[in-house]
C-alpha positions as CSV (number, residue, x, y, z in Angstrom):
1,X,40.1,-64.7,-76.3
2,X,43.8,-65.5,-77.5
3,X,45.7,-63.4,-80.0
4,X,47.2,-65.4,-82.5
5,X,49.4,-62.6,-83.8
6,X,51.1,-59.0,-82.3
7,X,51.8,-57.6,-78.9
8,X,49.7,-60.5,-76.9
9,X,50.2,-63.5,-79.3
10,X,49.5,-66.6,-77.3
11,X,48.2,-65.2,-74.5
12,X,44.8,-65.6,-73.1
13,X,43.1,-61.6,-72.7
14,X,40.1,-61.1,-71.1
15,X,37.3,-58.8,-72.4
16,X,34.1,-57.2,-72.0
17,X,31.0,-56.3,-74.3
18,X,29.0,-53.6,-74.0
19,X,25.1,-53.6,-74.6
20,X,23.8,-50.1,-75.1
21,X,20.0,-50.6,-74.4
22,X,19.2,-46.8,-75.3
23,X,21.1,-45.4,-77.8
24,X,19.3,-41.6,-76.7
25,X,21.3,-41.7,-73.4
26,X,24.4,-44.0,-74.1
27,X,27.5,-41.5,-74.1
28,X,30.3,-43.8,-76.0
29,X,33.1,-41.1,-75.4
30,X,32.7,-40.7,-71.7
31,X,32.1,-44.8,-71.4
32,X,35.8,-45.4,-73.0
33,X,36.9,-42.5,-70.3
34,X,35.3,-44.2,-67.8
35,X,36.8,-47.6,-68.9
36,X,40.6,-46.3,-69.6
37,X,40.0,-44.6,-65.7
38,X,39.5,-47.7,-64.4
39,X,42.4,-49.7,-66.1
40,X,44.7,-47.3,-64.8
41,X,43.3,-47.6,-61.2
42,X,43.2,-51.4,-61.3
43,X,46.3,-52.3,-63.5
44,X,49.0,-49.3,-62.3
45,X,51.6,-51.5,-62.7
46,X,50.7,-52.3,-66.2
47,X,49.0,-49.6,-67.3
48,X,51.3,-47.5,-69.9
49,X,50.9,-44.3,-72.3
50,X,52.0,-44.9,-76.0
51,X,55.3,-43.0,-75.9
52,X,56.3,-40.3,-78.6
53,X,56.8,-40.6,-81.6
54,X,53.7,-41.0,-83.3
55,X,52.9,-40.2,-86.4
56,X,55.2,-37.2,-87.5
57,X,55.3,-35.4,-84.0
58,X,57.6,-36.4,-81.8
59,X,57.3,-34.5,-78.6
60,X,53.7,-35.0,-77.6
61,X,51.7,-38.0,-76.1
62,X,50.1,-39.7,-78.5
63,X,46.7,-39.9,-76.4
64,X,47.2,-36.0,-75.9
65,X,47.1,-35.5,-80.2
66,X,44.3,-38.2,-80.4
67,X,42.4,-36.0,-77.6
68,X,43.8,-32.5,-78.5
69,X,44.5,-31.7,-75.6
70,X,47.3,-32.7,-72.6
71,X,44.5,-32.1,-69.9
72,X,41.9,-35.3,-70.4
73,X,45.1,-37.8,-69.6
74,X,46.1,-35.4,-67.1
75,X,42.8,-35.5,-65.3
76,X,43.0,-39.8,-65.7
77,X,46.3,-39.8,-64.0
78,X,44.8,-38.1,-61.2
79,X,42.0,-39.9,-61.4
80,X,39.6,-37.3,-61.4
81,X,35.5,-37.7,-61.6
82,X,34.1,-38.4,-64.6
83,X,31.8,-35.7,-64.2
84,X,34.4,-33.3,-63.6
85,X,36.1,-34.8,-67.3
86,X,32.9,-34.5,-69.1
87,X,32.1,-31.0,-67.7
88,X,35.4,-29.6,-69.5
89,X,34.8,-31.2,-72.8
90,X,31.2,-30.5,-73.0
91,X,31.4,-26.5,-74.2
92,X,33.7,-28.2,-77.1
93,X,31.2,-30.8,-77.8
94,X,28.1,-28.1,-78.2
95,X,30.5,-25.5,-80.8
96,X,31.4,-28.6,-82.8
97,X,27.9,-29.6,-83.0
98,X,26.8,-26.1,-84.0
99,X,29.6,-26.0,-86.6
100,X,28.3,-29.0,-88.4
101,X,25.4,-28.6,-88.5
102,X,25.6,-27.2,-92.2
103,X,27.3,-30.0,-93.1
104,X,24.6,-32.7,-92.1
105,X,22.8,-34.5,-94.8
106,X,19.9,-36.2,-93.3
């Protein structure tokens, strides 16, 4: 597709769509790891981290406030194994889902 507007205006960018086929086993999270580890091992020379400032805090990454933590973007620099990523985010994942679990409605 080409931009018509912003950062790549005019510029032919490439894409990709994904076609979950079973929703019970897609994992969307550790799919947009796994597709932010590869464009940092194919594109190292263009590959960049959004610099602070970002919103009011102007020490951390930005990725590192979106994820909470300095350790996932860490792990992509190194370019660590995705099972070794989702292995350290999935004791979060199971408290979060037991702390919500009042709040569902259906």
């Amino acid at each position: 597709f080409q931009p018509t507007f912003h950062k790549f205006a005019d510029e032919i960018c490439g894409g990709c769509f994904i076609h979950v086929v079973n929703r019970q086993m897609f994992k969307p999270f550790l799919t947009t790891i796994a597709l932010l580890r590869e464009m940092i091992h194919l594109y190292p020379d263009d590959f960049a981290w959004k610099n602070p400032p970002y919103e009011y805090e102007y020490i951390k990454m930005p990725f590192d406030i979106l994820a909470s933590n300095d350790w996932l973007r860490q792990m992509l620099e190194a370019q660590a194994p995705l099972a070794e990523m989702e292995a350290r985010w999935l004791p979060d994942t199971a408290e979060f889902e037991e702390i919500r679990k009042p709040f569902l409605l259906y």
